[in-house]
N, C-alpha and C positions, 0 to 999 in steps of 0.2 A: 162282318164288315166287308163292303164290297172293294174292288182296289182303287175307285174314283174316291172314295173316300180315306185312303191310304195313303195315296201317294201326295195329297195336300200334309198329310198329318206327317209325315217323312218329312220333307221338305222343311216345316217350319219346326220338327223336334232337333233335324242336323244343326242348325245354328247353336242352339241352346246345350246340346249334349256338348261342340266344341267348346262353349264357353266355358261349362261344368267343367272340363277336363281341364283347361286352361288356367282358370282357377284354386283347380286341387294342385295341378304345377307348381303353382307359385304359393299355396301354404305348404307343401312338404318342401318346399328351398328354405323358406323365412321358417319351419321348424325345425329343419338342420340346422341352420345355422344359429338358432338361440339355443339350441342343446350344445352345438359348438361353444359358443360363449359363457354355458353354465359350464363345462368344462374346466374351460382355463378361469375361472373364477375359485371354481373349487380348487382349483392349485396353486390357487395364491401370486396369478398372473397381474397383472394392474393392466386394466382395458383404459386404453383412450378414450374419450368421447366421440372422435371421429369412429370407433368402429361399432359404437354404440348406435351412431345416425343409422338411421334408411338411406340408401342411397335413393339422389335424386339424379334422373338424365337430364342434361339440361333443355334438349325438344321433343320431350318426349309427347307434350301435349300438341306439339304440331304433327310429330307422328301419329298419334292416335286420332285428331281432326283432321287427316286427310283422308286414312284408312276408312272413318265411320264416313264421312262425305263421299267416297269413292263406291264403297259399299253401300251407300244408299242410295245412288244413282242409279248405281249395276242392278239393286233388290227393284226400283221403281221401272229399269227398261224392261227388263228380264220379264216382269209382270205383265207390262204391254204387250211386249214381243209374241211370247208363248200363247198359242191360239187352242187353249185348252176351254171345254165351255162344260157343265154340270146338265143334268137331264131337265134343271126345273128352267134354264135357258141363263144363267150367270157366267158369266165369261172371267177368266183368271183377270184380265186387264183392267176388270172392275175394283181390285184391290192393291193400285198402282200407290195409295196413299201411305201404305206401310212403310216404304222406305224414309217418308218424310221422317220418321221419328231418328234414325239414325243419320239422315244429315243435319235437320237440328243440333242432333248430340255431337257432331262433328263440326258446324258453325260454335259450338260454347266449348270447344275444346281447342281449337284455332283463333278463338276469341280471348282465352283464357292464357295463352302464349303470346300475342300479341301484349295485351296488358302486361304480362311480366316483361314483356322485351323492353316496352317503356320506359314501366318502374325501374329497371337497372339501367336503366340510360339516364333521367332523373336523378339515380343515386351516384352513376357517374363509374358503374362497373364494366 
């Protein structure tokens, strides 16, 4: 492998490798804490149903729609910007469209917060 063909393949494995680890984060917290829970079950504790729930934040999907919208303006200039071109004459800029997918995901997740802000406004919370 030459390094023009490396450093494309770095670039889009970093994303995916933080995700990965991001991930495994958050299943070894949620299986600490269900081995927590089998625990005091095996002792004869009486769990709530409140600590049974998942917890929910309550914006957390406007954190997250802003986050992927911000990051996919930053993945779409970044691509412009960067005046990298391949030997067959392909220029990095040419692949500005990548970022659309994470502001998409970032419009339905700001989109998805908005509708709940409604709904409990409708219901009067």
């Amino acid at each position: 492998m030459t390094i023009e063909m490396m450093i494309p393949l770095l670039v889009l494995a970093t994303p995916v490798a933080l995700v990965a680890l991001a991930l495994r984060f958050v299943r070894q917290q949620t299986e600490a804490r269900y081995r927590t829970l089998l625990q005091l079950a095996d002792k004869g504790v009486d769990l709530p149903l409140t600590v049974l729930a998942e917890q929910h934040q309550p914006h957390a999907d406007r954190r997250r729609g802003l986050v992927l919208l911000c990051g996919g303006i930053g993945l779409m200039l970044s691509l412009l910007v960067l005046p990298v071109q391949s030997d067959e004459g392909q220029h990095l800029a040419d692949l500005w469209g990548l970022g659309l997918l994470p502001i998409m995901l970032g419009l339905g997740y700001l989109a998805n917060w908005w509708l709940d802000q409604r709904a409990g406004d409708m219901r009067g919370t």
